[in-house]
N, C-alpha and C positions, 0 to 999 in steps of 0.2 A: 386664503380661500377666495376662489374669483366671483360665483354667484349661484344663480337656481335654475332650474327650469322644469317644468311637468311635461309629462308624458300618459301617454297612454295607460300607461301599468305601473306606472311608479315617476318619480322624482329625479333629473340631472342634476349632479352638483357639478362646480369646477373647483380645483385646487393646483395649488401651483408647486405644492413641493409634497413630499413623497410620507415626509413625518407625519404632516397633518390624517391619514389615515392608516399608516403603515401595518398597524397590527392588524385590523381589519381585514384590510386588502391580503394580508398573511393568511388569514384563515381562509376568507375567500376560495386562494388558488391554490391552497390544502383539500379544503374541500370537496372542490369541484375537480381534481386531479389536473391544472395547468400546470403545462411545463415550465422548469424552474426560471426558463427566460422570461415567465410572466408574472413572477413574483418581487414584490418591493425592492427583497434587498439586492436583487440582480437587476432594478432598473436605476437604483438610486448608487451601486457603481459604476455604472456608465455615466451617466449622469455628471456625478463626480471628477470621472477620467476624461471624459470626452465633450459634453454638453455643454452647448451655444446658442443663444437664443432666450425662450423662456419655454418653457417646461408646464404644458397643459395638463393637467390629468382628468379623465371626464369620469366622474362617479356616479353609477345608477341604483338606486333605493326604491324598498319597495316595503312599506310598511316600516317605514326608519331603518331598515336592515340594508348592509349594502350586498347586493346583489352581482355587481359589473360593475371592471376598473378596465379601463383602457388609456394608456399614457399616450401624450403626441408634445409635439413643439413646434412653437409657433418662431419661424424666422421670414419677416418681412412680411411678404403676402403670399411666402409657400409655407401650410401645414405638414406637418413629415412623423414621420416616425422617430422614437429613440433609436436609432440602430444603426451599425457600420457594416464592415465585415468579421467585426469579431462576434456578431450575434447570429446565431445561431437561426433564430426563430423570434416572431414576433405577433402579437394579438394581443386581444381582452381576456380576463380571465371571467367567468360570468356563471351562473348558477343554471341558468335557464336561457333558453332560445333568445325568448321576449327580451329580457335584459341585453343582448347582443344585437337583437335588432334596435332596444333602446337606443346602446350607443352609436350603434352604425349611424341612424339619423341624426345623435347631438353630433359627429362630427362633421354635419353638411348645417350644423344649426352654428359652425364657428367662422362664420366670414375669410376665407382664403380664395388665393384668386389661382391658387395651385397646389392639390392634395398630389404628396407622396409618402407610400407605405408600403414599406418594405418587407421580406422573407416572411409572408403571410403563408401557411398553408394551404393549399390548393384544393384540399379538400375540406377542408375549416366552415365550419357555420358562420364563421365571421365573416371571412372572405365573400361569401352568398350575399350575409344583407348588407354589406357594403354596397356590392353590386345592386341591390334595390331600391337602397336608399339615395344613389347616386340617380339612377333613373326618378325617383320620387322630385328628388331637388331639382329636377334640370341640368344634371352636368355631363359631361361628354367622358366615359371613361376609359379607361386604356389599363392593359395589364401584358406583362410580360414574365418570362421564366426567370427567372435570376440569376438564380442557384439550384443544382440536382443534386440530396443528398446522399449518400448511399447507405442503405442499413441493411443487417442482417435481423430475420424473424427468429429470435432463438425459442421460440415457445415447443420446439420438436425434440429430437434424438437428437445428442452430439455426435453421436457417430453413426448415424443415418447423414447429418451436413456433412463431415468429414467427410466421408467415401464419394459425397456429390461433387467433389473439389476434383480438378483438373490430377491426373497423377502427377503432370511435371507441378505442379503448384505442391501436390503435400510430400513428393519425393525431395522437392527443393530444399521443405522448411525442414526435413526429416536429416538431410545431411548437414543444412546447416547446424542445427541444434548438439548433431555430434559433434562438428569442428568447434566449438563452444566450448564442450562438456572437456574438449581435450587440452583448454589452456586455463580450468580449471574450475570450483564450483561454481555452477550457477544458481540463481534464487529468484524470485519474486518476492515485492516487499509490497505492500497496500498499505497504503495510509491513510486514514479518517480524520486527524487532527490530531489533538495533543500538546503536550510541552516542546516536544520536537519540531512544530509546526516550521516557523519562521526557519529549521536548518534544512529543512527537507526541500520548503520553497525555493530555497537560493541554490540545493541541488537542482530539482526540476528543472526551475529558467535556466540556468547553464546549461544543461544537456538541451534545451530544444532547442537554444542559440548558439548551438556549436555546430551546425554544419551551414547548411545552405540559405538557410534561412536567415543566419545572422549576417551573413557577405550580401544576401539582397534587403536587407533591412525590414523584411517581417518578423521578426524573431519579438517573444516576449520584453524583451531587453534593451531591444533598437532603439525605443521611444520612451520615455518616462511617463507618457501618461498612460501608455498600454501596462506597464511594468504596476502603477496604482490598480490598474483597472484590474487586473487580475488577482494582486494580492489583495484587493477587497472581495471580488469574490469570493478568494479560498478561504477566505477569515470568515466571509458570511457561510459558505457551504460548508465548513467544519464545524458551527454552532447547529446549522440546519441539521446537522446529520449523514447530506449527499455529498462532502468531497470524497472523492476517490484517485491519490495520487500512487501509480500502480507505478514501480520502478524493476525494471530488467537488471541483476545484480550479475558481475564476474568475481567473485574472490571477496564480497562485500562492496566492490565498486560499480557504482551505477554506470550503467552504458546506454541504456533507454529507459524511456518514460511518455506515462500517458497523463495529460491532468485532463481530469474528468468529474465529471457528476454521474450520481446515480439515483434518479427518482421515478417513482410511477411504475416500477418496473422497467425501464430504461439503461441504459450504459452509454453516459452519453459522453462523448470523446473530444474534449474541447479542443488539446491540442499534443501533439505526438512530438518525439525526437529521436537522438540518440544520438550517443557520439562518431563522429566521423572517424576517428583512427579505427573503429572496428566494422567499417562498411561489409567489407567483404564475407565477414559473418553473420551480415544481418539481424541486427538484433533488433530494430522495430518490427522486422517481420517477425521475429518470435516472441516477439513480447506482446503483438496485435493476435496469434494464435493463442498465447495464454490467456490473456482476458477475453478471446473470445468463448472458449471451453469455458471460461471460471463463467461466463454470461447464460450459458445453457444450463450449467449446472448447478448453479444459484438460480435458475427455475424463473429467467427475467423474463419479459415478453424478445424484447428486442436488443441490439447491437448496435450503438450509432455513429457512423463514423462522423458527420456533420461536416460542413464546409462542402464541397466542391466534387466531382465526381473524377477526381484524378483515377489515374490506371491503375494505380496499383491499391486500391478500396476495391475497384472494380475485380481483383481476381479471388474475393471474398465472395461477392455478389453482384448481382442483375438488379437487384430492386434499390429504387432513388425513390426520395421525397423530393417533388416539385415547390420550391419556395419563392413567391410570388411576387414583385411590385405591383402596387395595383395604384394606378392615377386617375386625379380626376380633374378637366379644368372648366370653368368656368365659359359662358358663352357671351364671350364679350368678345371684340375685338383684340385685346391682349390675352385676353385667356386661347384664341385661336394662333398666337402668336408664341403661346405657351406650349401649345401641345405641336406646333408641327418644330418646333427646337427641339421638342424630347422626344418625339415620336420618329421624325424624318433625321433630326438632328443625328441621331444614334445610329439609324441604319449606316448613313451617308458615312460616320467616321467609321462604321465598319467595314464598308467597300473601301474607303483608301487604305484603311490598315492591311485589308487584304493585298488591295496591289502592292505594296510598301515591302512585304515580305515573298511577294513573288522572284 
């Protein structure tokens, strides 16, 4: 545990690792309905898989109860976020405003000469007093788009959405789904957890590392610390309750696959595949139409495809989650020296990258 501080409404603590209040923070963002990326055991497997540095966590209390947990890590003299590109989403998890405005200001109360924080919500309460608290402290801040998510609202008619789809898009999935049925039975399999666990897992990562992904080296599989990172989540979201590994079945053999979580009312899509020998019948595409129906009809709010706003999420849907970095730096003469590296620095490689491909 690193130390104290008072506030307004309540008490800052610091801690530097995740045990020291885990159950806590557990109920917290039970609670309070955070999403499962802002829950302990999703931060303490990244953590595990990925983290370097030291590992901050700012704790807010209020009446000895904790109220607001917000992880960061401290590397040199930039503050950052836990997060890459396999996270999803990122924030405080917190009961009340106050608490979130609490920590927005302990994190201008922790000496860096370079805040970055990453796929924050766009429309998040956090995100706001961060913005205030950056102004309170004197820091100059900066935010940009990141990431555009794509999601579907399933809270309507599934077939009010259906009919709203392009005909070439459901006459597509409609013949695919016959050229399927024609080389033999098809099924869906959902998985929660189980004694099966560990065989199911080592199906999944095969099939999302068997086409394209695994020839460019993002695939589950590519890297051994992505490969931890995942089966600790699946191991944690199968005690939690929310894994959901949904498998696209021909004849009992798996062809696609979605590993996901499902919390809050959510369907959240961490990462998709399918085998490549059956491109041409498309089975992510129909295995993305079955759990999208199973999303409506299980009475969720939403549909999430998460990551990146590729085309073909896009022929589901129009609507993206805007996921944010939000910086902040310091008004010193290296801190000015910080922000036009990251600020100009980024544009600039983005115009040569442009010309480079012209």
């Amino acid at each position: 545990m690193g130390g104290e501080h008072s506030s307004t409404s309540g008490r800052l603590h610091l801690h530097d690792d995740v045990s020291s209040l885990e159950s806590e923070w557990e109920q917290l963002a039970r609670d309070s309905g955070a999403p499962p990326f802002m829950e302990p055991g999703w931060i303490a497997a990244w953590w595990e898989a990925f983290g370097r540095g030291n590992l901050l966590i700012l704790a807010h209390r209020r009446g000895g109860r904790l109220t607001g947990v917000l992880p960061l890590v401290r590397r040199g003299a930039l503050l950052a976020s836990p997060t890459n590109w396999h996270t999803p989403e990122y924030g405080p998890a917190f009961e009340h405003p106050t608490d979130a405005a609490a920590l927005a200001r302990g994190v201008f109360e922790q000496g860096f000469r370079r805040l970055r924080l990453s796929f924050l919500d766009s429309g998040s309460i956090a995100l706001g007093e961060l913005r205030e608290a950056a102004r309170a402290a004197g820091r100059d801040p900066a935010e940009r788009v990141k990431e555009r998510s794509p999601y579907i609202a399933t809270d309507g008619d599934w077939e009010a959405y259906w009919r709203g789809r392009s005909s070439n898009h459901r006459s597509g999935i409609g013949r695919l789904r016959r050229r399927l049925g024609e080389r033999g039975t098809v099924s869906v399999e959902i998985v929660k957890g189980g004694d099966g666990l560990p065989e199911r897992l080592r199906e999944a990562f095969e099939i999302e590392g068997s086409g394209w992904k695994g020839e460019k080296g993002s695939a589950i599989l590519a890297r051994p610390e992505t490969r931890r990172f995942y089966e600790r989540v699946a191991r944690w979201a199968a005690v939690r309750g929310i894994l959901r590994l949904a498998f696209l079945r021909l004849d009992e053999e798996p062809i696609a696959v979605h590993i996901s979580l499902e919390a809050n009312g959510r369907y959240l899509m961490l990462k998709p595949g399918f085998d490549p020998g059956f491109a041409k019948l498309g089975p992510g595409k129909l295995l993305d139409r079955e759990m999208v129906e199973r999303t409506f009809t299980e009475g969720l709010e939403s549909f999430e495809f998460l990551g990146a706003d590729d085309s073909y999420k896009l022929t589901w849907t129009d609507r993206c989650r805007d996921r944010i970095e939000f910086q902040a730096f310091s008004r010193s003469p290296a801190g000015a020296v910080d922000r036009l590296v990251q600020i100009r620095g980024r544009a600039l490689a983005r115009r040569l990258l442009a010309l480079r491909r012209r």
